[in-house]
C-alpha positions as a printed NumPy array, in Angstrom:
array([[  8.67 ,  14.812, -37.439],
       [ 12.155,  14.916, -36.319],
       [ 10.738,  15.965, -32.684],
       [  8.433,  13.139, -32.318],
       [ 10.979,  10.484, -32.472],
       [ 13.374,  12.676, -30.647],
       [ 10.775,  13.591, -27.639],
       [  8.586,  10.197, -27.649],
       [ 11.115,   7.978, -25.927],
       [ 11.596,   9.937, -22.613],
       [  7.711,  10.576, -22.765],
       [  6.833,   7.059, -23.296],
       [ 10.277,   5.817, -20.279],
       [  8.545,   8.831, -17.691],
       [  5.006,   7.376, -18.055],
       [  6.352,   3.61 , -17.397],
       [  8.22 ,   5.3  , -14.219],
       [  4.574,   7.102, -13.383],
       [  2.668,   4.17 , -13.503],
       [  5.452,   1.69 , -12.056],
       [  5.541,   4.302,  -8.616],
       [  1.83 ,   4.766,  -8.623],
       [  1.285,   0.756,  -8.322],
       [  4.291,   0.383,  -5.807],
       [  1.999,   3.027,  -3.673],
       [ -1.121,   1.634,  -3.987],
       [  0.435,  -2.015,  -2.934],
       [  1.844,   0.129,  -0.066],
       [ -1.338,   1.883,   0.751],
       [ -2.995,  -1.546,   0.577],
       [ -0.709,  -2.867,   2.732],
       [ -0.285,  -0.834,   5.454],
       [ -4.08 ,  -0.683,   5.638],
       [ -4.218,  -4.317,   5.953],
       [ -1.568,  -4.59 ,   8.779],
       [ -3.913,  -1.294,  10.413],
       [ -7.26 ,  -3.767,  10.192],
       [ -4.886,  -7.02 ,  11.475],
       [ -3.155,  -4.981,  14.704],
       [ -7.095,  -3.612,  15.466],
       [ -8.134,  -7.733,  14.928],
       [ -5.376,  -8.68 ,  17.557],
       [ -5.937,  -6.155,  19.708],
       [ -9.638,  -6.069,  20.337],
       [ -8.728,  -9.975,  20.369],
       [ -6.666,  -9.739,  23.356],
       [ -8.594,  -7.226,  25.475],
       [-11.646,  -9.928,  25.062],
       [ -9.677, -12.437,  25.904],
       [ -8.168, -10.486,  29.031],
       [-11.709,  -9.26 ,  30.575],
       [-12.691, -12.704,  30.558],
       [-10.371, -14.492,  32.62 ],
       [-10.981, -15.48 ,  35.911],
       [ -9.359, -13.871,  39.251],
       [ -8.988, -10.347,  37.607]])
């Protein structure tokens, strides 16, 4: 019994840490695919925009 309570509060402080880093890099992941689909947006955006003026 004595290495339950000696063992469960590093067990219990590394699975907060585990599942603290796994959501910071999922938000990451998340992220960086968002700015991805944004800079595609803009860019496809801009070439539209540049085929279609006038005097090219």
């Amino acid at each position: 019994m004595d290495y339950i309570a000696v063992l469960l509060p590093p067990i219990v402080v590394g699975l907060l840490f585990w599942f603290a880093m796994k959501s910071i890099f999922n938000a990451d992941k998340s992220e960086r695919q968002a700015e991805a689909r944004a800079h595609a947006e803009a860019e496809t955006r801009a070439k539209g925009q540049d085929s279609g003026t006038p005097g090219s």
